[in-house]
PDB file of N, CA, C and O in Angstrom:
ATOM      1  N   UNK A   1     104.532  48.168 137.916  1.00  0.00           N
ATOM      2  CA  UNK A   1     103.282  47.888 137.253  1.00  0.00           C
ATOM      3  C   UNK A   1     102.619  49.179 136.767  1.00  0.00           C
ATOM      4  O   UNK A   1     101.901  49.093 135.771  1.00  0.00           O
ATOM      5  N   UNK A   2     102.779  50.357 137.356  1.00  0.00           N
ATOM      6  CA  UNK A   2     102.220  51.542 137.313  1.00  0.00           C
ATOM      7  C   UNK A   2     102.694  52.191 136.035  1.00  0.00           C
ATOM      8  O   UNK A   2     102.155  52.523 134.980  1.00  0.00           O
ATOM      9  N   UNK A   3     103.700  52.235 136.453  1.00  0.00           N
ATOM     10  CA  UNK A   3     105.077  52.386 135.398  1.00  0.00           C
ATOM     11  C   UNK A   3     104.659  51.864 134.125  1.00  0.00           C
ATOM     12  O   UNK A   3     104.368  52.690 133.260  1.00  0.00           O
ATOM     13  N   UNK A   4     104.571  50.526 133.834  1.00  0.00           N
ATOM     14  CA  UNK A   4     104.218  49.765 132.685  1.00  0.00           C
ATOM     15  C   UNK A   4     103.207  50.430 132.168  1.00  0.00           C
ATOM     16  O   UNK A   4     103.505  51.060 131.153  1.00  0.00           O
ATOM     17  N   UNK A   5     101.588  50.545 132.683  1.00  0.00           N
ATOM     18  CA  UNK A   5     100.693  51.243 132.357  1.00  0.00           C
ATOM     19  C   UNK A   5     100.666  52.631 131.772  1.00  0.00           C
ATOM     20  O   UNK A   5      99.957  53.066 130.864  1.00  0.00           O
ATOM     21  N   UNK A   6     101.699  53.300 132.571  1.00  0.00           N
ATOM     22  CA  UNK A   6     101.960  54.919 131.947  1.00  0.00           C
ATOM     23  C   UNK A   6     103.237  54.037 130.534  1.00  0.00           C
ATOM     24  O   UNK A   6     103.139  53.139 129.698  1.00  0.00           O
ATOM     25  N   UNK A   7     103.697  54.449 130.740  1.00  0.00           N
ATOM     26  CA  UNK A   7     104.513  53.698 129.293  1.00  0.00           C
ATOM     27  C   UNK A   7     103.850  53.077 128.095  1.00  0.00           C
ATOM     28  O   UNK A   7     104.133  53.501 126.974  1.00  0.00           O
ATOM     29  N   UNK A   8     102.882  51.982 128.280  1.00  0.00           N
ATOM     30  CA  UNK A   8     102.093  51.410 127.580  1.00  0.00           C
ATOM     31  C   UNK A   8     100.863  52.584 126.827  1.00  0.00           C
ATOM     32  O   UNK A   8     100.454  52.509 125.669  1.00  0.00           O
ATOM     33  N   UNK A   9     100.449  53.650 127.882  1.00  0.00           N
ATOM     34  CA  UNK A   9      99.899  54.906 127.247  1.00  0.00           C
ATOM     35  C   UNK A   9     100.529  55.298 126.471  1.00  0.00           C
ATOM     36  O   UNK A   9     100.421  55.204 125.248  1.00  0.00           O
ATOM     37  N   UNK A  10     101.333  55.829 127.141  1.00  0.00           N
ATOM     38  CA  UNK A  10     102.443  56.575 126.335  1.00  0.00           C
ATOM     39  C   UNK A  10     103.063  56.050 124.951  1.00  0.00           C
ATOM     40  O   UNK A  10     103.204  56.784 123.973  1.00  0.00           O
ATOM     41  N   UNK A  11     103.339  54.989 124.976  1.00  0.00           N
ATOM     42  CA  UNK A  11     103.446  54.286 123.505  1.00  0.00           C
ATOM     43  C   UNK A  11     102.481  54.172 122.622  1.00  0.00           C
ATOM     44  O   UNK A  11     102.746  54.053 121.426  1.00  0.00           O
ATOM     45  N   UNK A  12     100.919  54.196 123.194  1.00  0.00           N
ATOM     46  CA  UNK A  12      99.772  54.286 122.196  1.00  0.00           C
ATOM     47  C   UNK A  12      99.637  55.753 121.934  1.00  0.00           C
ATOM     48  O   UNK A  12      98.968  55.945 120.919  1.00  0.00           O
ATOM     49  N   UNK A  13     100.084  56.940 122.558  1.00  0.00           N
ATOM     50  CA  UNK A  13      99.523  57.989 122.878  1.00  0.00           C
ATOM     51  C   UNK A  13     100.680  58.789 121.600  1.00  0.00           C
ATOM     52  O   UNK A  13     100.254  59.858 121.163  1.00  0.00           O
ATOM     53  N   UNK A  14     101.717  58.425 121.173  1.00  0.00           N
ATOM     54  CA  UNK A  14     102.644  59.124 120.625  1.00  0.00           C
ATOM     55  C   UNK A  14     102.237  58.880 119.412  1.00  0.00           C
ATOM     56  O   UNK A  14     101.750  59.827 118.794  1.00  0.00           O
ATOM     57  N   UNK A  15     102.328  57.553 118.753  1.00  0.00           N
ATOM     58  CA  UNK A  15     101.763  58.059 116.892  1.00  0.00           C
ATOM     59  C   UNK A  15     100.468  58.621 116.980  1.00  0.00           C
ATOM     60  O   UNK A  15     100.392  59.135 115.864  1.00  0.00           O
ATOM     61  N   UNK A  16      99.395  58.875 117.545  1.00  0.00           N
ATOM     62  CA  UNK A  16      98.427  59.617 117.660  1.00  0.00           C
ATOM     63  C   UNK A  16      98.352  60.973 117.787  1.00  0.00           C
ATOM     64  O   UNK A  16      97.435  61.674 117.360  1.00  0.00           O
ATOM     65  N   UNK A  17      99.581  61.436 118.534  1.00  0.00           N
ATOM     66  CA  UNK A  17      99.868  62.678 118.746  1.00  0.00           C
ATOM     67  C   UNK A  17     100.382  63.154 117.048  1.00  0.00           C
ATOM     68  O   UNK A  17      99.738  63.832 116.247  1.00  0.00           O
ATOM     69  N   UNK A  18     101.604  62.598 116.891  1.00  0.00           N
ATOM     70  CA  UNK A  18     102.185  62.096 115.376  1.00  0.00           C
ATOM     71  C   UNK A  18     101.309  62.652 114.529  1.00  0.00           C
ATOM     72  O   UNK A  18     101.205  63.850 114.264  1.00  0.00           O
ATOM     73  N   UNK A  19     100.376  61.319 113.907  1.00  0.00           N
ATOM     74  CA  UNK A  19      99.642  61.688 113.116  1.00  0.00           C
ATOM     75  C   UNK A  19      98.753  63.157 112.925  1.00  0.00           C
ATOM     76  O   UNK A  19      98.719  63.846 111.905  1.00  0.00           O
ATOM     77  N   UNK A  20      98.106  63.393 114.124  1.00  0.00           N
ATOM     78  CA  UNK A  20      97.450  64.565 114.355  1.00  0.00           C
ATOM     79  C   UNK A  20      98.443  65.662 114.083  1.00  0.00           C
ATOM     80  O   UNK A  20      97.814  66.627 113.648  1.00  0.00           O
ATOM     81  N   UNK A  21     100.014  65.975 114.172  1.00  0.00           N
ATOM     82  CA  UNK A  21     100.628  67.107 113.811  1.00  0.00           C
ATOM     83  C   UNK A  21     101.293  66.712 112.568  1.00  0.00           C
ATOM     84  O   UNK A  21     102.164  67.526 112.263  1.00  0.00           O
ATOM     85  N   UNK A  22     101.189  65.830 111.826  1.00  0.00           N
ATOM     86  CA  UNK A  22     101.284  65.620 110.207  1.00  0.00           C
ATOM     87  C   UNK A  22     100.147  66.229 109.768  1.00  0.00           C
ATOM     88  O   UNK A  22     100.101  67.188 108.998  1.00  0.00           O
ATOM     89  N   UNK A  23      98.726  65.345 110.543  1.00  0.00           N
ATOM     90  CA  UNK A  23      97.726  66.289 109.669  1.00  0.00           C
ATOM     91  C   UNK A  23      97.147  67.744 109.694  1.00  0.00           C
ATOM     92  O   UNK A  23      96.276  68.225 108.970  1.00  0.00           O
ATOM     93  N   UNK A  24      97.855  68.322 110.712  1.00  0.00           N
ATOM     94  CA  UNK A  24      97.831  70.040 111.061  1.00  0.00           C
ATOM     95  C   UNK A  24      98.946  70.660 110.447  1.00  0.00           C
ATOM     96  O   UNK A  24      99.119  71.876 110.532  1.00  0.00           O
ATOM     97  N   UNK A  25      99.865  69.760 109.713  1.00  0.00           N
ATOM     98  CA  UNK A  25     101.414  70.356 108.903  1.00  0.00           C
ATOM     99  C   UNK A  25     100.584  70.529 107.508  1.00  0.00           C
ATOM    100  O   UNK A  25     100.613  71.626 106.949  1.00  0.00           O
ATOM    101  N   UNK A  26      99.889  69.512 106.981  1.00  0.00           N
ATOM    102  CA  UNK A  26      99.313  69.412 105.618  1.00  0.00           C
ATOM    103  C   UNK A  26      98.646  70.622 105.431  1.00  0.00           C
ATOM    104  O   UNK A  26      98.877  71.555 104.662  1.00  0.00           O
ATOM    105  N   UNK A  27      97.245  70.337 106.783  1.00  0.00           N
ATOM    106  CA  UNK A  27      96.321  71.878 106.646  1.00  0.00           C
ATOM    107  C   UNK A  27      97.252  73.086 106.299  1.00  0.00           C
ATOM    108  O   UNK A  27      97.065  74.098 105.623  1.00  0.00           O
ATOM    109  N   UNK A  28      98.362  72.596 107.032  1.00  0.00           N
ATOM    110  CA  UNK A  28      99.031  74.541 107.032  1.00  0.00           C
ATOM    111  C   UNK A  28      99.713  74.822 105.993  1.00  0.00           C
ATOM    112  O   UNK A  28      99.761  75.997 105.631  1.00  0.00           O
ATOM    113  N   UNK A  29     100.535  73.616 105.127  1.00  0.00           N
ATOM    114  CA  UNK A  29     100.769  73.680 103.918  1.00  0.00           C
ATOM    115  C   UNK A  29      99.785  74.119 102.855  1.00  0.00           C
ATOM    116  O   UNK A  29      99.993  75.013 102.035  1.00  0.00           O
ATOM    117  N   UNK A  30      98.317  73.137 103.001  1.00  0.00           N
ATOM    118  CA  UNK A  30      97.425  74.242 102.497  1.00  0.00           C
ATOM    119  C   UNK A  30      97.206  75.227 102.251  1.00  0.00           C
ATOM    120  O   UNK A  30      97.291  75.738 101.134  1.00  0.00           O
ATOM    121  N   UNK A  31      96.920  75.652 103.101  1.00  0.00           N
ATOM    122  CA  UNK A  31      96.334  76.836 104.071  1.00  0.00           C
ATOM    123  C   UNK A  31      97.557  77.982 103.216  1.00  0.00           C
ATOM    124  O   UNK A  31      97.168  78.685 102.283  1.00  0.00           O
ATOM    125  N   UNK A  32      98.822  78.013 103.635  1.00  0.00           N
ATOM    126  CA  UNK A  32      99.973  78.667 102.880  1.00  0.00           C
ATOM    127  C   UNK A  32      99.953  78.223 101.348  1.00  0.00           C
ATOM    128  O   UNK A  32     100.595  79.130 100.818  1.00  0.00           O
ATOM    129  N   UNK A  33      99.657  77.525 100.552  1.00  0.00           N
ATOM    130  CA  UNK A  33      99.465  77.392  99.199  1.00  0.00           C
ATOM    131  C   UNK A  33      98.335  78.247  98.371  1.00  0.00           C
ATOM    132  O   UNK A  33      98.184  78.868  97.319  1.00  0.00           O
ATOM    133  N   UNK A  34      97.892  77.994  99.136  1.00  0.00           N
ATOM    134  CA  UNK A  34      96.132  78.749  99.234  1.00  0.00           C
ATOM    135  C   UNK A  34      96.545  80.464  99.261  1.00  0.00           C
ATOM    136  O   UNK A  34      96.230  81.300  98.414  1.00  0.00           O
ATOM    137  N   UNK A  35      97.327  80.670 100.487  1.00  0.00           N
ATOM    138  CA  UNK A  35      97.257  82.375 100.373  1.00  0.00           C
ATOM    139  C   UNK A  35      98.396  82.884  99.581  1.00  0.00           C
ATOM    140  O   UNK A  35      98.479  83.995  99.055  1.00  0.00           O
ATOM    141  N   UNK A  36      99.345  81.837  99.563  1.00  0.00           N
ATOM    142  CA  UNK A  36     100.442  82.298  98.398  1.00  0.00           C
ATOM    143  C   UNK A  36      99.757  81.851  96.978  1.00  0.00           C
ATOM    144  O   UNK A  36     100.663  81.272  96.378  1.00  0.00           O
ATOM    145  N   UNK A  37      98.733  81.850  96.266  1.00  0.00           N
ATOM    146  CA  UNK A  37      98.140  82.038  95.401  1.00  0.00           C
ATOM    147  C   UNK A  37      97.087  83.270  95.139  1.00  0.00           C
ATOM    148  O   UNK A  37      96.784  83.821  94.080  1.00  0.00           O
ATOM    149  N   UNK A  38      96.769  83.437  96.090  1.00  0.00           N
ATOM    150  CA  UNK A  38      95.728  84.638  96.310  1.00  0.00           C
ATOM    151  C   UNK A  38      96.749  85.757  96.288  1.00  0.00           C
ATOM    152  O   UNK A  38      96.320  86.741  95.686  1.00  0.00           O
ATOM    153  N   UNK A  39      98.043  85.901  96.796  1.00  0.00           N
ATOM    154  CA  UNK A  39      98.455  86.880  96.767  1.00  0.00           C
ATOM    155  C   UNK A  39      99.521  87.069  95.443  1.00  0.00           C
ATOM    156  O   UNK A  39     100.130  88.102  95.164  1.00  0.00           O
ATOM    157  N   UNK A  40      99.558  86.048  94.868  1.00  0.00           N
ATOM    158  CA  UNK A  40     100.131  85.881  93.625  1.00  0.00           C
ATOM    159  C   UNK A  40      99.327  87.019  92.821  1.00  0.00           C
ATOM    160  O   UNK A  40      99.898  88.005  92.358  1.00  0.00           O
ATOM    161  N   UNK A  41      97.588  86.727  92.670  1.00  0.00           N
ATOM    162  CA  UNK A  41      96.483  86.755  92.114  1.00  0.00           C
ATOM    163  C   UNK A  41      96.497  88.681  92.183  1.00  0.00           C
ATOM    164  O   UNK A  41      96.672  89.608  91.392  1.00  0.00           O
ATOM    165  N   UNK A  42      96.126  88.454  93.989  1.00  0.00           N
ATOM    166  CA  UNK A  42      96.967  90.015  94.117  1.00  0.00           C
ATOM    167  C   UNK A  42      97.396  91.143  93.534  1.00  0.00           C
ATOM    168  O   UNK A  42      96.865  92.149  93.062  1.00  0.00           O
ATOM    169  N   UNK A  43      98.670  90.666  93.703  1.00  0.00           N
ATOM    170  CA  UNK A  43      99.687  91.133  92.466  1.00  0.00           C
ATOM    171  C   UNK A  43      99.400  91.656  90.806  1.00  0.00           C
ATOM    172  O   UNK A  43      99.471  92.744  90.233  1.00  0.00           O
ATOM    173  N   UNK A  44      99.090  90.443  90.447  1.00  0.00           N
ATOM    174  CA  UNK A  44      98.418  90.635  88.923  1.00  0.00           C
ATOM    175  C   UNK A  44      97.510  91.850  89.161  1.00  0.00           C
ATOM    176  O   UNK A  44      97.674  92.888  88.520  1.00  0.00           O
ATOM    177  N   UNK A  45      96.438  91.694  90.200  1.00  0.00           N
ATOM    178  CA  UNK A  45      95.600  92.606  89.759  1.00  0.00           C
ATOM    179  C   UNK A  45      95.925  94.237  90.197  1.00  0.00           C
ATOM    180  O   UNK A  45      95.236  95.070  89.609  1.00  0.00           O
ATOM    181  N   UNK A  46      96.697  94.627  90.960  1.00  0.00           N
ATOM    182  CA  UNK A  46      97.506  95.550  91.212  1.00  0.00           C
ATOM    183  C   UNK A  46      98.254  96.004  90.010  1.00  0.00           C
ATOM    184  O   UNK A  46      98.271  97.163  89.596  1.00  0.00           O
ATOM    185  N   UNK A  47      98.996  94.784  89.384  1.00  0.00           N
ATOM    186  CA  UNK A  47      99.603  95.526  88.021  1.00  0.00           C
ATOM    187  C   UNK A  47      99.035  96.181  87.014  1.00  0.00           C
ATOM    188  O   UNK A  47      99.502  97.101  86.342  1.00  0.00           O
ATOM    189  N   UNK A  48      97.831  95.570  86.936  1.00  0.00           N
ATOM    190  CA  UNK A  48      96.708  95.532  86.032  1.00  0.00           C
ATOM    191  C   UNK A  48      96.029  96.787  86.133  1.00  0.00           C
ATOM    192  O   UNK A  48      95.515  97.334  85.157  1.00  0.00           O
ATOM    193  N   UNK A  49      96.011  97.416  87.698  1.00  0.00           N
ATOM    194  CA  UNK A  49      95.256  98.350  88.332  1.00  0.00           C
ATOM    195  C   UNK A  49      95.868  99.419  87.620  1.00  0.00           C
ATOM    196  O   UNK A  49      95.408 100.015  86.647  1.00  0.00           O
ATOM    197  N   UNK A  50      97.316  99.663  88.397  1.00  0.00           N
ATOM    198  CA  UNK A  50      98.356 100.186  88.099  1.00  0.00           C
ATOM    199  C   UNK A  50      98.434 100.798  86.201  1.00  0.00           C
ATOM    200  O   UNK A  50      98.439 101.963  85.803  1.00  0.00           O
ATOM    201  N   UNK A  51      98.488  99.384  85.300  1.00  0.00           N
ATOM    202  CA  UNK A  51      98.125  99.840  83.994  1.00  0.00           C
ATOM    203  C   UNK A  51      97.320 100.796  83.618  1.00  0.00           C
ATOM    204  O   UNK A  51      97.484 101.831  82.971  1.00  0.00           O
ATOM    205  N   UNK A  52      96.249 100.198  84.221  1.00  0.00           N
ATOM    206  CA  UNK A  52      94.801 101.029  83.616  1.00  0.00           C
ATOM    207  C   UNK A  52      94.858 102.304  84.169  1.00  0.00           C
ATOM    208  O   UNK A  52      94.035 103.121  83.756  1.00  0.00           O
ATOM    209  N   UNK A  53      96.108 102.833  85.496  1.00  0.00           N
ATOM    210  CA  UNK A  53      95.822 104.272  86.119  1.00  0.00           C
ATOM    211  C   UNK A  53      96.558 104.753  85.363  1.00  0.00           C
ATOM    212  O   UNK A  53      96.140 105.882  85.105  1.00  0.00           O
ATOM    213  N   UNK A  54      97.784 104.459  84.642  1.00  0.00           N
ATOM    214  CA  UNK A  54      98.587 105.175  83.871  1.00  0.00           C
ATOM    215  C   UNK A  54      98.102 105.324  82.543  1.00  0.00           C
ATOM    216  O   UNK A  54      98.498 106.230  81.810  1.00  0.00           O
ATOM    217  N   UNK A  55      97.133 104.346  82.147  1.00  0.00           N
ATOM    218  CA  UNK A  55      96.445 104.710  80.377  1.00  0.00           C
ATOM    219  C   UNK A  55      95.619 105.482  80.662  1.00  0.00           C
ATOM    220  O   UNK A  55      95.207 106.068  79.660  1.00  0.00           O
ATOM    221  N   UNK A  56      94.885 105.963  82.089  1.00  0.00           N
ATOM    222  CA  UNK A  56      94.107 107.253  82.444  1.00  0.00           C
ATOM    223  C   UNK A  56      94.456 108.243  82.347  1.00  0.00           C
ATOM    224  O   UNK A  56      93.707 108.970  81.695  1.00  0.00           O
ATOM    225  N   UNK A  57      95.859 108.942  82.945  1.00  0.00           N
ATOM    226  CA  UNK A  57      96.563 109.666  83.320  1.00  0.00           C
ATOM    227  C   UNK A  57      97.171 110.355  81.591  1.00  0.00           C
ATOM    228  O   UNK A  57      97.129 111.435  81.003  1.00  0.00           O
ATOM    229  N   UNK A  58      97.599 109.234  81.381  1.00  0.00           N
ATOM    230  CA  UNK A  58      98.138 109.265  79.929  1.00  0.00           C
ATOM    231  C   UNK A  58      96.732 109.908  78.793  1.00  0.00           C
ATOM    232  O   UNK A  58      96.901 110.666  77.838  1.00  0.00           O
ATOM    233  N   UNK A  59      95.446 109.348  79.252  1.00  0.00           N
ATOM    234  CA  UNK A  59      94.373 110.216  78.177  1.00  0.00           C
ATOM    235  C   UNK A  59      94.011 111.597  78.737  1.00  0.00           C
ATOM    236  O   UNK A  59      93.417 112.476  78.113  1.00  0.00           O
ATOM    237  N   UNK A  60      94.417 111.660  79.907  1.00  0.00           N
ATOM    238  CA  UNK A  60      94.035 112.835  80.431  1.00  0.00           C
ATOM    239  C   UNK A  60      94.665 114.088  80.249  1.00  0.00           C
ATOM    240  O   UNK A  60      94.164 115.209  80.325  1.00  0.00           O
ATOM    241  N   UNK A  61      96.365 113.601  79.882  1.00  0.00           N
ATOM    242  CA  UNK A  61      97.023 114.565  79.136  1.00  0.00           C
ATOM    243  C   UNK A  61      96.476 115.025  78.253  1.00  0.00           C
ATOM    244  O   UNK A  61      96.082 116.173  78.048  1.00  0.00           O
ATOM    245  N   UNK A  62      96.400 113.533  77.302  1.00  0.00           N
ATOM    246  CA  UNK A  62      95.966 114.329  76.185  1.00  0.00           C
ATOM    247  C   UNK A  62      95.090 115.089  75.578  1.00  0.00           C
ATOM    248  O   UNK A  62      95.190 115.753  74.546  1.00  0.00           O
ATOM    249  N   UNK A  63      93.666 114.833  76.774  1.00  0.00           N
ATOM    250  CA  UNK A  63      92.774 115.708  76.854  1.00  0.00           C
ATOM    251  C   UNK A  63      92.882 116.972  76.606  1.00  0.00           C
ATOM    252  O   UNK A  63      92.190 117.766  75.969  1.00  0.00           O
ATOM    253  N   UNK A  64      94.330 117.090  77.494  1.00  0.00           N
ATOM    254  CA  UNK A  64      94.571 118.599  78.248  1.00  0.00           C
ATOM    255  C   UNK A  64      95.213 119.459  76.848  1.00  0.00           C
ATOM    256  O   UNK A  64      95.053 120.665  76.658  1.00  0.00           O
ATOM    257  N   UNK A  65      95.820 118.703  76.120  1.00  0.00           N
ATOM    258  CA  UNK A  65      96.514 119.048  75.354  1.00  0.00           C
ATOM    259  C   UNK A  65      95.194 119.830  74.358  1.00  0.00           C
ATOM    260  O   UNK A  65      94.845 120.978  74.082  1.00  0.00           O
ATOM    261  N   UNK A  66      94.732 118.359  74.032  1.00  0.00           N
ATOM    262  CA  UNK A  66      93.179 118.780  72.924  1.00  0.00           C
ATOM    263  C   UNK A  66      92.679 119.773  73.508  1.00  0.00           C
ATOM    264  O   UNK A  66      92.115 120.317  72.559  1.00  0.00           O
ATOM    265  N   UNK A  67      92.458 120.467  74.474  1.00  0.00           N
ATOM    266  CA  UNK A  67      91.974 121.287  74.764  1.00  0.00           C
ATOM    267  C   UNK A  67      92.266 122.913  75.076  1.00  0.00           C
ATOM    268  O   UNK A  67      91.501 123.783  75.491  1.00  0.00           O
ATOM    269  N   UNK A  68      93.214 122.948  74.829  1.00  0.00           N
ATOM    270  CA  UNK A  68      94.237 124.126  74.549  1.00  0.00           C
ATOM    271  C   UNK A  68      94.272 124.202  72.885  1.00  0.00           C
ATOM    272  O   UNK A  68      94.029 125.181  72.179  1.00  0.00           O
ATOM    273  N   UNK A  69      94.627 122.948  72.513  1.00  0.00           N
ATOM    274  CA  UNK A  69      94.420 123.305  70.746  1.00  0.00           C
ATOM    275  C   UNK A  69      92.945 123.755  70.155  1.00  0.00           C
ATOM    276  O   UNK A  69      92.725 124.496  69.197  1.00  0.00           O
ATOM    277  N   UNK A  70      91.979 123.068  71.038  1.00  0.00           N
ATOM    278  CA  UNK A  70      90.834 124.133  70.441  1.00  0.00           C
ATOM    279  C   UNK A  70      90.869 125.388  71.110  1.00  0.00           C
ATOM    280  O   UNK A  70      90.576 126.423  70.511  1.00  0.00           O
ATOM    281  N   UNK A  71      91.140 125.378  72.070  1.00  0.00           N
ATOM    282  CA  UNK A  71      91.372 127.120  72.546  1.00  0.00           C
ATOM    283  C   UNK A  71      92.304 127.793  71.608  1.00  0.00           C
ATOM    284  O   UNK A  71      92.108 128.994  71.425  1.00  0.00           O
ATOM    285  N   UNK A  72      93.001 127.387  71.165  1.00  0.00           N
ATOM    286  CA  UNK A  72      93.919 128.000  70.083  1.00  0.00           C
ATOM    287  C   UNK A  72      93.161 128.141  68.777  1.00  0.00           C
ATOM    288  O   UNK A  72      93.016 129.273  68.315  1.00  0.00           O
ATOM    289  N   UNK A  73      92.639 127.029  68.108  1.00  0.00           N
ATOM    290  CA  UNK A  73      91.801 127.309  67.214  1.00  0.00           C
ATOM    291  C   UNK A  73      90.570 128.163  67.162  1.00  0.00           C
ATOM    292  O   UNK A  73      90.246 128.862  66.202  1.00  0.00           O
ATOM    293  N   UNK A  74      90.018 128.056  68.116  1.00  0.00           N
ATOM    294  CA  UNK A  74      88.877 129.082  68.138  1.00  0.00           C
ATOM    295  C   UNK A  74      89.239 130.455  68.476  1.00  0.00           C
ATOM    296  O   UNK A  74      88.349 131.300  68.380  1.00  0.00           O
ATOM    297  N   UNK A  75      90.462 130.831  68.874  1.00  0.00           N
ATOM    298  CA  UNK A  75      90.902 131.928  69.017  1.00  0.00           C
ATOM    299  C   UNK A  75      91.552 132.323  67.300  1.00  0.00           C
ATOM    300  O   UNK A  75      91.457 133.449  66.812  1.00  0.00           O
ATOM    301  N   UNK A  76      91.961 131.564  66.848  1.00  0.00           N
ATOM    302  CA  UNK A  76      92.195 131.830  65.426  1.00  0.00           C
ATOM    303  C   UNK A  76      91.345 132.059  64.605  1.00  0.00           C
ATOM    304  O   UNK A  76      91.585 132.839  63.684  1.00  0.00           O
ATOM    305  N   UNK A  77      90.061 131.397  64.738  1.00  0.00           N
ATOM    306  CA  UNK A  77      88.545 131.435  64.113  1.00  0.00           C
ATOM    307  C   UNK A  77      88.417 132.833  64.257  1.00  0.00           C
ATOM    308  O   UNK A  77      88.593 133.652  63.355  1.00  0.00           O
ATOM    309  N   UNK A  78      88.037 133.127  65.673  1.00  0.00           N
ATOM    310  CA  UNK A  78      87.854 134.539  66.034  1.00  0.00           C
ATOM    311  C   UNK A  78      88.675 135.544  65.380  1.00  0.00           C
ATOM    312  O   UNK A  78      88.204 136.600  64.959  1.00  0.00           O
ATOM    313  N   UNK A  79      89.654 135.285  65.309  1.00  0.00           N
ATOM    314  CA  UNK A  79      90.794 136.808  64.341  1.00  0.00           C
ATOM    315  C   UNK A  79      90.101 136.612  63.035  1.00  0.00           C
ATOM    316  O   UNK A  79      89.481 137.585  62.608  1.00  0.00           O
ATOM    317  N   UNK A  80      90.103 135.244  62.156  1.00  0.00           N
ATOM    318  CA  UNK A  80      89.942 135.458  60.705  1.00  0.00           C
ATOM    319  C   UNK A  80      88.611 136.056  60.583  1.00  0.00           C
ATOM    320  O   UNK A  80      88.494 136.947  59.741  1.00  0.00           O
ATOM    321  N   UNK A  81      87.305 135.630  61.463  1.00  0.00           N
ATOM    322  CA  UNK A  81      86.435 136.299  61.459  1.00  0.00           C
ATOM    323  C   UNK A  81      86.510 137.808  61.515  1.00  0.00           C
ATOM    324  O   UNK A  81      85.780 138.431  60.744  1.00  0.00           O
ATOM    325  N   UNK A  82      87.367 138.517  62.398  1.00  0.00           N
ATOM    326  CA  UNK A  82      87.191 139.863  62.682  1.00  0.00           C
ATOM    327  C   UNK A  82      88.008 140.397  61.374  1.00  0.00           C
ATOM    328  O   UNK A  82      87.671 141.479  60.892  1.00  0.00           O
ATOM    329  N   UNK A  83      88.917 139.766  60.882  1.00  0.00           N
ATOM    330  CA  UNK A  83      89.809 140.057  60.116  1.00  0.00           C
ATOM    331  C   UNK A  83      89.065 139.793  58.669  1.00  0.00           C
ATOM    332  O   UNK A  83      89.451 140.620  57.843  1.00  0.00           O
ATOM    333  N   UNK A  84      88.071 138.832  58.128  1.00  0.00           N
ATOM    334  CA  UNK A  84      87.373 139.381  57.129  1.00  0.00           C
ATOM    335  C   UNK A  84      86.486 140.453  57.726  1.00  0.00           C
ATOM    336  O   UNK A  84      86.796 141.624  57.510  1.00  0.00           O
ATOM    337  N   UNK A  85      85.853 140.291  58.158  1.00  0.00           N
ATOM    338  CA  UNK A  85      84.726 141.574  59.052  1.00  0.00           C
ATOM    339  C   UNK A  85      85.535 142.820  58.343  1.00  0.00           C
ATOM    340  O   UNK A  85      84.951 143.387  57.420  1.00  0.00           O
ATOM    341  N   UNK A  86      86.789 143.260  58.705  1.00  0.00           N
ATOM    342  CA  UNK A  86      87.204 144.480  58.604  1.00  0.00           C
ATOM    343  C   UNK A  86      87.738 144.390  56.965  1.00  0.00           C
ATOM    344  O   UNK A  86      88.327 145.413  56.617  1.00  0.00           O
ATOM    345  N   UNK A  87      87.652 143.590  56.172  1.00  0.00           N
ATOM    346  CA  UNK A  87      88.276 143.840  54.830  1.00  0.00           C
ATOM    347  C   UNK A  87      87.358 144.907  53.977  1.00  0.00           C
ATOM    348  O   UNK A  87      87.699 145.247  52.844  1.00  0.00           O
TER     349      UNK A  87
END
């Protein structure tokens, strides 16, 4: 009789259990859909980051460059100046 009673639990007690770890499988499927999108998202913006440090890098050359060519030019200024000066 005892027996019956634990059994008879036990038979109500199992799709309940059931259900409750279907609906903690879903959450976690969620839950993992959810952060494998965010880190998708991530990504993009890392590449993106990434872009914009190399079109920095890349103007900064050329800064460097422009800036030696006016040092060059104004050093040329300077001769033709001295160089009419002395005609």
């Amino acid at each position: 009789m005892i027996y019956d009673f634990f059994f008879h639990c036990f038979v109500l007690l199992v799709p309940l259990k059931i259900a409750k770890l279907q609906d903690d499988n879903k959450a976690l499927d969620r839950l993992t859909k959810s952060k494998e999108a965010a880190l998708i998202e991530a990504e993009r913006t890392v590449q993106v980051a990434l872009a914009k440090a190399s079109m920095v890098d890349d103007l900064q050359n050329k800064n460097q460059e422009l800036m030696k060519q006016i040092e060059i030019c104004q050093v040329l200024q300077a001769c033709m100046i001295l160089f009419i000066l002395l005609l």
